[in-house]
C-alpha positions as CSV (number, residue, x, y, z in Angstrom):
1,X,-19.8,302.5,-19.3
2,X,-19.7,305.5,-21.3
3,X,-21.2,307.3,-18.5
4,X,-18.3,306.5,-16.3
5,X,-15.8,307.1,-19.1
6,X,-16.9,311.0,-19.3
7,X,-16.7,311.4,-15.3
8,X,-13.3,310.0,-15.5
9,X,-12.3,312.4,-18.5
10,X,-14.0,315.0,-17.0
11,X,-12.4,314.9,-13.5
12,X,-9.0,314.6,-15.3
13,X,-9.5,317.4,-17.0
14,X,-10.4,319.3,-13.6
15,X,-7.3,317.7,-12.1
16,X,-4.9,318.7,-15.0
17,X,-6.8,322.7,-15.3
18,X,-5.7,323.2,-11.4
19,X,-2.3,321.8,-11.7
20,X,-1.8,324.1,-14.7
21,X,-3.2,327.2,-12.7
22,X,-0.1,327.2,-10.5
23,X,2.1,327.4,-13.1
24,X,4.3,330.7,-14.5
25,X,3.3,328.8,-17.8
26,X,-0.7,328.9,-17.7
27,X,-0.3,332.5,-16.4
28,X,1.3,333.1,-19.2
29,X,-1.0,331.8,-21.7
30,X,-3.7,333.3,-19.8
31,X,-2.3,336.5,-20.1
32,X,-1.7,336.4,-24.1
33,X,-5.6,335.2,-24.5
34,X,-6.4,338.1,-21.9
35,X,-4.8,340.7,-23.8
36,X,-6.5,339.7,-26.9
37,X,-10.3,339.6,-26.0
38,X,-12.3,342.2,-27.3
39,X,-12.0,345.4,-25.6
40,X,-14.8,345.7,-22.8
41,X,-13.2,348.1,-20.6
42,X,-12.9,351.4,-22.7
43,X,-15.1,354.3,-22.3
44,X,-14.3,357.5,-24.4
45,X,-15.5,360.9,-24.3
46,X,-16.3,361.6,-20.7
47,X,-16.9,365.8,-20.2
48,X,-17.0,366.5,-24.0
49,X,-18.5,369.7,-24.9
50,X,-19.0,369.8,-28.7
51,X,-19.6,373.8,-28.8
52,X,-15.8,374.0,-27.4
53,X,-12.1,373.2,-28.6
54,X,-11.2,370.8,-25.5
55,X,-7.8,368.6,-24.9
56,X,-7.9,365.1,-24.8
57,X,-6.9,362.9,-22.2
58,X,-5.7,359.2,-22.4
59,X,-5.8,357.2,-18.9
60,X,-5.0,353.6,-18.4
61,X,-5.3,352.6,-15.5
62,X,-9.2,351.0,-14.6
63,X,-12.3,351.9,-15.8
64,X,-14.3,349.5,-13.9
65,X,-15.6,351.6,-11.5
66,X,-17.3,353.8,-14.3
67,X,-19.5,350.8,-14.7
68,X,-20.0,350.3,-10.6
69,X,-23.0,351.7,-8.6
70,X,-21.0,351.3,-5.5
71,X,-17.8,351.9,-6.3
72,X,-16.9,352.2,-2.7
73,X,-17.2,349.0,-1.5
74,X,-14.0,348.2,-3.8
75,X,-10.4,348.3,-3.5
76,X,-9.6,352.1,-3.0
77,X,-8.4,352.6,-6.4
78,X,-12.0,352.4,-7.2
79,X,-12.5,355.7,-5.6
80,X,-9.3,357.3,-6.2
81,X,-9.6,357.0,-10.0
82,X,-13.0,358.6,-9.6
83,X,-11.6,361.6,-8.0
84,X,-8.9,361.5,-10.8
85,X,-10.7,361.8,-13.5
86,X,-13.1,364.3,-11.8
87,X,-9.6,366.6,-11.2
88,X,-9.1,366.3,-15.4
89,X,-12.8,367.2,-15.8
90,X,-11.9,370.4,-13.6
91,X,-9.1,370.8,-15.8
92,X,-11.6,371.1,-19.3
93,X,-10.4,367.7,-20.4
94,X,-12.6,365.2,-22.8
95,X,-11.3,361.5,-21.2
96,X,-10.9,358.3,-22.6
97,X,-10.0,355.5,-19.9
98,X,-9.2,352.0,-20.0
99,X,-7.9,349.3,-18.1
100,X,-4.6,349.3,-17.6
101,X,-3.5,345.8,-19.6
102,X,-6.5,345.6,-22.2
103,X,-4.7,345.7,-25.4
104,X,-8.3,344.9,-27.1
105,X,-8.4,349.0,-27.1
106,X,-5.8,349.6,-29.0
107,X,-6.7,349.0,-32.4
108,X,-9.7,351.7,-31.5
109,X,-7.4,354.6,-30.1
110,X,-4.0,354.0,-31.6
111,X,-4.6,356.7,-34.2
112,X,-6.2,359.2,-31.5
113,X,-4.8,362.7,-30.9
114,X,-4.1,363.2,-27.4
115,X,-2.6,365.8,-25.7
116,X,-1.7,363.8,-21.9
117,X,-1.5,360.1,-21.4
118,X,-1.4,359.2,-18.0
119,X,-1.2,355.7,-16.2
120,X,0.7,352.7,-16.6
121,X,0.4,349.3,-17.9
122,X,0.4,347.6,-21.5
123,X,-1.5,350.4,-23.0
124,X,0.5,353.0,-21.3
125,X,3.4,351.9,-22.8
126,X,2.0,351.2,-26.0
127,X,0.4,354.7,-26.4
128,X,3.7,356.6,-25.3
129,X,6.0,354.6,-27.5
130,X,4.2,355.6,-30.5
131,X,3.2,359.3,-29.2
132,X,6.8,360.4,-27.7
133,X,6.3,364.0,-28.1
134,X,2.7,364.1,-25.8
135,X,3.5,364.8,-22.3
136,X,2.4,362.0,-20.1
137,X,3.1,360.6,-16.8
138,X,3.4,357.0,-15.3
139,X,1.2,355.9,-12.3
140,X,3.5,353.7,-10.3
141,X,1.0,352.1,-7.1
142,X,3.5,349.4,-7.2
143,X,7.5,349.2,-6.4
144,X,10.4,349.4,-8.8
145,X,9.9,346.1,-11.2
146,X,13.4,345.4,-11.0
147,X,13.5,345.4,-6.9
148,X,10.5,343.7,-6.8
149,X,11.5,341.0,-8.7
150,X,14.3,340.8,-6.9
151,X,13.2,340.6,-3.6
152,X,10.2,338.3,-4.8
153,X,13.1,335.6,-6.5
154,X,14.5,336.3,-2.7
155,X,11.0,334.9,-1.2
156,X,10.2,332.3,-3.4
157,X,14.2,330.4,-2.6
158,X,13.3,331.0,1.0
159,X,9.6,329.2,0.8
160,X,11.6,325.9,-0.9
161,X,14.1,325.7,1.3
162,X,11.6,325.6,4.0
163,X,8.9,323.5,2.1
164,X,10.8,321.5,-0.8
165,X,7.5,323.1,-3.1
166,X,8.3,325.7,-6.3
167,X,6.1,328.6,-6.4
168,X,5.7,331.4,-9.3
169,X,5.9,334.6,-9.3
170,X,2.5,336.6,-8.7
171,X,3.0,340.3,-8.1
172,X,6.1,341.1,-10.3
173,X,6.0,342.1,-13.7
174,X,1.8,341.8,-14.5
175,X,1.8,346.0,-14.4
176,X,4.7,347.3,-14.3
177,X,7.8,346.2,-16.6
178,X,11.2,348.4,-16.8
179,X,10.6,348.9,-20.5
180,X,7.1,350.8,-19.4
181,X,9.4,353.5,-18.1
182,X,11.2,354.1,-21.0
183,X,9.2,356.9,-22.9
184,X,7.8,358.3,-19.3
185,X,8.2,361.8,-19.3
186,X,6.9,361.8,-15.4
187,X,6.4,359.9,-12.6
188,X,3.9,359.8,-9.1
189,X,5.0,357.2,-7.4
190,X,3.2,355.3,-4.2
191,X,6.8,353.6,-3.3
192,X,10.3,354.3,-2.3
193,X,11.2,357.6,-4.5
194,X,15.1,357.2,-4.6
195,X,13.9,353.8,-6.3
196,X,12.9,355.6,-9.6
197,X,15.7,358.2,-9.8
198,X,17.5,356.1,-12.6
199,X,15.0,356.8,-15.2
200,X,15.5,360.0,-15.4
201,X,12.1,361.8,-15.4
202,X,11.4,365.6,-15.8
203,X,8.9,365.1,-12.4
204,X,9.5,362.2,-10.0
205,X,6.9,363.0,-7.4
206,X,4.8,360.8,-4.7
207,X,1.7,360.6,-3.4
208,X,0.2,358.5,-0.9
209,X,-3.5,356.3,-1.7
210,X,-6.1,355.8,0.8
211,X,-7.6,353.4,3.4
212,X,-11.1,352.5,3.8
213,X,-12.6,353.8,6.7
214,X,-15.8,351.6,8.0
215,X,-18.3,354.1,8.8
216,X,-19.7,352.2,11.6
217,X,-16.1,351.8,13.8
218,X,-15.8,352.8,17.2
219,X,-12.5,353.7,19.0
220,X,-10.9,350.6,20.7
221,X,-10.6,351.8,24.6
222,X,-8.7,348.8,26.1
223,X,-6.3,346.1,24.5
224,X,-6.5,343.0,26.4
225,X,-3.8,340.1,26.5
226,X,-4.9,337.9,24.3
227,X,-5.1,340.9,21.7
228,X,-1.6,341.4,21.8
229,X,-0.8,338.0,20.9
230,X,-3.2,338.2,18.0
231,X,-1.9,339.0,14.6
232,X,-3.6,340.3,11.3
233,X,-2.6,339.5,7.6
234,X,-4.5,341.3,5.3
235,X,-3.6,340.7,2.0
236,X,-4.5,339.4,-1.6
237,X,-2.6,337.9,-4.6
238,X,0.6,337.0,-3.6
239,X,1.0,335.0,-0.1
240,X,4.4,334.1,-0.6
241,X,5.9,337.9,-1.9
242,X,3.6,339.1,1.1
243,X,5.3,336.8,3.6
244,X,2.2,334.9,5.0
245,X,3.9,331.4,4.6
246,X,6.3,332.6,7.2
247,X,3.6,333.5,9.8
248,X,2.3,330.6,9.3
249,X,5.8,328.9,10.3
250,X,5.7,331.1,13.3
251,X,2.1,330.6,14.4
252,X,2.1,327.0,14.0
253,X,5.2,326.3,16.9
254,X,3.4,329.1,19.2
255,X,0.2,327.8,20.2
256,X,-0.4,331.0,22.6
257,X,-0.5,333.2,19.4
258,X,-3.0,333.7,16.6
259,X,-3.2,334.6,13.4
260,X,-6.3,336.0,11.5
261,X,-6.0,335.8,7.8
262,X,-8.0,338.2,5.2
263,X,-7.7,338.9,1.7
264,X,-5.7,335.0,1.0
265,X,-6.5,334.4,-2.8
266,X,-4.3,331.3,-3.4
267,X,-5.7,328.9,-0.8
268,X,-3.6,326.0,-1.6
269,X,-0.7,327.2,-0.8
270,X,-1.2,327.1,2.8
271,X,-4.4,325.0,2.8
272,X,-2.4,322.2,4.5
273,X,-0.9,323.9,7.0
274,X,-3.7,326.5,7.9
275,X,-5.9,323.1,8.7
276,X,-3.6,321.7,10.9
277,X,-3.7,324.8,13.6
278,X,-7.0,325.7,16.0
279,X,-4.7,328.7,16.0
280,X,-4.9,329.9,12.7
281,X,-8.2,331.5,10.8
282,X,-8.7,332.3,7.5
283,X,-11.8,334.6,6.9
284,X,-11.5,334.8,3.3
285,X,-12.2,338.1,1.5
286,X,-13.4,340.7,3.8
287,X,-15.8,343.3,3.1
288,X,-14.4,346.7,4.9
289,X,-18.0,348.1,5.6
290,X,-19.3,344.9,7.1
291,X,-19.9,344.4,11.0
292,X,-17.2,341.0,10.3
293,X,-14.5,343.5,9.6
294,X,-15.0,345.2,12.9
295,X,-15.1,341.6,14.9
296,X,-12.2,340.8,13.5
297,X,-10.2,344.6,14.1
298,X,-11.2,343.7,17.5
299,X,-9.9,340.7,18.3
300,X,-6.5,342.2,17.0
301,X,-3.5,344.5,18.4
302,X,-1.3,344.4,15.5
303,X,-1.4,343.5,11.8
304,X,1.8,341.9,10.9
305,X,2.7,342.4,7.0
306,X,6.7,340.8,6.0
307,X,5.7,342.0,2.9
308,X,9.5,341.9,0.3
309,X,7.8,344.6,-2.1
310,X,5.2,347.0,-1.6
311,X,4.4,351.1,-2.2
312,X,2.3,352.1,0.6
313,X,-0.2,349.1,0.7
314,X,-3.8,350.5,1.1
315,X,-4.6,347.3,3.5
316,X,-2.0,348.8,6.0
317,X,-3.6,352.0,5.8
318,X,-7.3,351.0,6.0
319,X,-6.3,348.7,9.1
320,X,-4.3,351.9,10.6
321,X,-7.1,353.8,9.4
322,X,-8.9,351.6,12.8
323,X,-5.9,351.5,15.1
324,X,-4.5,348.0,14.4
325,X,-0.7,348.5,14.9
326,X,1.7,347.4,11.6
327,X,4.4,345.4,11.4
328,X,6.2,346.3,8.4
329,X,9.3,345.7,7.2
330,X,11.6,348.4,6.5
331,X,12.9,349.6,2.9
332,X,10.4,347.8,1.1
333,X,8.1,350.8,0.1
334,X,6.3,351.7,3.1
335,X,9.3,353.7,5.4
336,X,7.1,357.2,4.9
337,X,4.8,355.8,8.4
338,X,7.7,356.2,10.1
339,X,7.4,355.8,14.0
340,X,3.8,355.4,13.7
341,X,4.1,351.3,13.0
342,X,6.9,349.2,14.5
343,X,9.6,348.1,12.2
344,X,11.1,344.5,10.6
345,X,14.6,344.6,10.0
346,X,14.5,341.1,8.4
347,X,12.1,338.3,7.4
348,X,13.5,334.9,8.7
349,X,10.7,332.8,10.5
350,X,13.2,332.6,13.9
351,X,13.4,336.9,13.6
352,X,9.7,337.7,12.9
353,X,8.9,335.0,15.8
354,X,11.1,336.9,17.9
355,X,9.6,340.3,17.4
356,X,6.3,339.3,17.5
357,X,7.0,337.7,21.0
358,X,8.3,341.0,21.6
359,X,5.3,343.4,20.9
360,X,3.1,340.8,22.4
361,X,4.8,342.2,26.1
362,X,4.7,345.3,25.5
363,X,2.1,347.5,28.1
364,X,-1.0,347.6,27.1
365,X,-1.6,351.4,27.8
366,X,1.2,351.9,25.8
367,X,0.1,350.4,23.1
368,X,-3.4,352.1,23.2
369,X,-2.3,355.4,23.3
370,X,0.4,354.3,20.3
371,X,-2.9,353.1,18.6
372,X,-5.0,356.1,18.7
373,X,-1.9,358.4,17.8
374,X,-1.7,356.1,14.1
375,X,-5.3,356.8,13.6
376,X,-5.7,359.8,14.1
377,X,-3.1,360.5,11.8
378,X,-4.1,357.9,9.5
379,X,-7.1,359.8,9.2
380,X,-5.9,362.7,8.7
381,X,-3.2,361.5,5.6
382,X,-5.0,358.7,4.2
383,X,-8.5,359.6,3.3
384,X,-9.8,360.9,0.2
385,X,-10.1,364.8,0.6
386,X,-5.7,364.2,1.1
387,X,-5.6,362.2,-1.7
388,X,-7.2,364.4,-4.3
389,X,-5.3,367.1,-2.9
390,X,-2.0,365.9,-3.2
391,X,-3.5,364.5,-6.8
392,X,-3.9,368.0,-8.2
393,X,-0.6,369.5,-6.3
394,X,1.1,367.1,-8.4
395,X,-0.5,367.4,-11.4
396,X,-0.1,371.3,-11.6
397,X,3.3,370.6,-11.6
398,X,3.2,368.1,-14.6
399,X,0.9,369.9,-16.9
């Protein structure tokens, strides 16, 4: 009996935990207890030299890949921030770093001199409110907070009026807040510049991040029908603010398309309706240097992303780093691609059906020679050597 008893408790329990884990009110919670654990992400004095007077460098942003062997096989801010803190190592600077929310460091470096803080997040702001005559400079990978908030509020009315189900917010507000801005001397931003004119800042510059690149990809030479009627997402957190509930409203009422999902972190959101359609495949997280990436590149034309909110999404770039043709909508952070992808002027299921119908008859030679142009420039403007170029054009401007 007892035995019985504690399966019952126990599989309550279970039942309660993931009811709670779609809620704005466990994320919450989780966020506070987050904040609070014992710092596990700082590492201090990278390029000291004890035999010279050097200055000192706060960044918070992520320090994980200090502690990765293969830092390239993660997202490609792994590899960026190694090339960023090898630019302040150039410069004669003694580093600390730290994730970009881990408050647990604060207690250790609140009374540190420093002479540049650079990044974003809790600790950014922390570190600049109490320091406001350091120069510093905020990292912003992510669009304004107060039009992505917007436009995610937008997104989340539009999935219940479609679905009768409430969702939360995923993307807005866990990095970037408006208050982060407030003691920002500086700002290199990823998104839409005009965005971040209303705070003011000595610098407002931009930069663009990086793709991934598989080593192992060959040039596609023909695109065959059934490849223009078959559609990438590539995304992460975030299905609803990244518009794949909508593709899934399109996909499921035209059985000639399909629709290959990567990256999809919160499965039951469209569990249901994913396992209804012989149409619709979800491949779950997706190594980029894996031979499974290159299948799936090239059973694709396009990669369709209504995203509402992005700066310029490193998943578009890595997939036009390969010659998968975007769908993007306009104004949302991305515009700087220009003629290179083809444009969304809205995201209503009946208007995304419509354009993708559209692309899907467009010739196919057409379409090849549009997709070697966007890699070859993709190439070119999104790979690391860029990056860390533009990186250090920036920063000579700042410091």
């Amino acid at each position: 009996m007892n035995d019985i008893v504690m399966m019952v408790y126990k599989q309550v329990k279970i039942t309660i935990k993931n009811v709670l884990k779609k809620t704005k009110v466990y994320m919450v919670i989780n966020n506070f207890f987050q904040f609070q654990r014992p710092s596990l992400s700082l590492v201090c004095n990278i390029n000291i030299d004890y035999t010279k007077k050097q200055p000192r460098i706060l960044i918070s942003y992520i320090s994980d890949p200090l502690r990765n062997l293969r830092a390239e096989n993660g997202h490609t801010n792994f590899l960026e921030v190694l090339q960023i803190i090898h630019f302040y190592i150039s410069k004669g600077f003694i580093i600390d770093i730290t994730n970009a929310n881990d408050t647990g460091v604060l207690s250790y470096i609140k009374n540190t001199k420093y002479d540049f803080i650079f990044g974003f997040g809790e600790v950014f702001f922390f570190m600049t409110k109490k320091n406001p005559n350091v120069n510093n400079c905020i990292y912003v990978t992510e669009n304004a907070p107060d039009f992505s908030s917007e436009k995610e509020s937008e997104r989340i009315k539009y999935f219940y009026e479609r679905h009768g189900r409430k969702v939360s917010y995923l993307r807005t507000g866990v990095f970037f807040k408006n208050e982060h801005f407030k003691f920002a001397n500086n700002a290199i931003v990823m998104g839409i510049e005009s965005y971040f004119k209303k705070f003011n800042f000595n610098k407002l510059l931009t930069i663009n991040p990086t793709g991934h690149r598989n080593t192992n990809f060959t040039e596609v030479y023909t695109i065959s029908e059934r490849m223009k009627k078959s559609f990438l997402w590539f995304g992460s957190t975030g299905a609803v603010h990244k518009g794949l509930d909508i593709l899934i409203d399109v996909v499921q009422r035209n059985h000639d398309f399909e629709l290959h999902i990567c990256g999809l972190r919160e499965k039951y959101l469209c569990k249901n309706m994913m396992q209804k359609y012989k149409n619709i495949y979800n491949h779950g997280f997706i190594d980029i240097n894996s031979q499974k990436f290159i299948d799936i590149i090239k059973l694709v034309a396009f990669m369709i992303l209504p995203s509402c909110s992005e700066a310029m999404s490193t998943a578009v770039l890595t997939v036009a780093r390969h010659g998968v043709l975007p769908l993007l909508l306009r104004n949302v952070g991305m515009d700087r691609l220009t003629d290179h992808v083809f444009w969304l002027d809205d995201f209503k299921v009946e208007y995304i059906e419509k354009k993708m119908r559209e692309v899907s008859k467009l010739d196919s030679d057409f379409l090849l020679q549009k997709s070697h142009a966007l890699q070859k420039y993709a190439d070119k403007e999104f790979c690391l050597t860029t990056f860390s170029e533009n990186f250090k054009k920036c920063m000579d401007e700042i410091l």
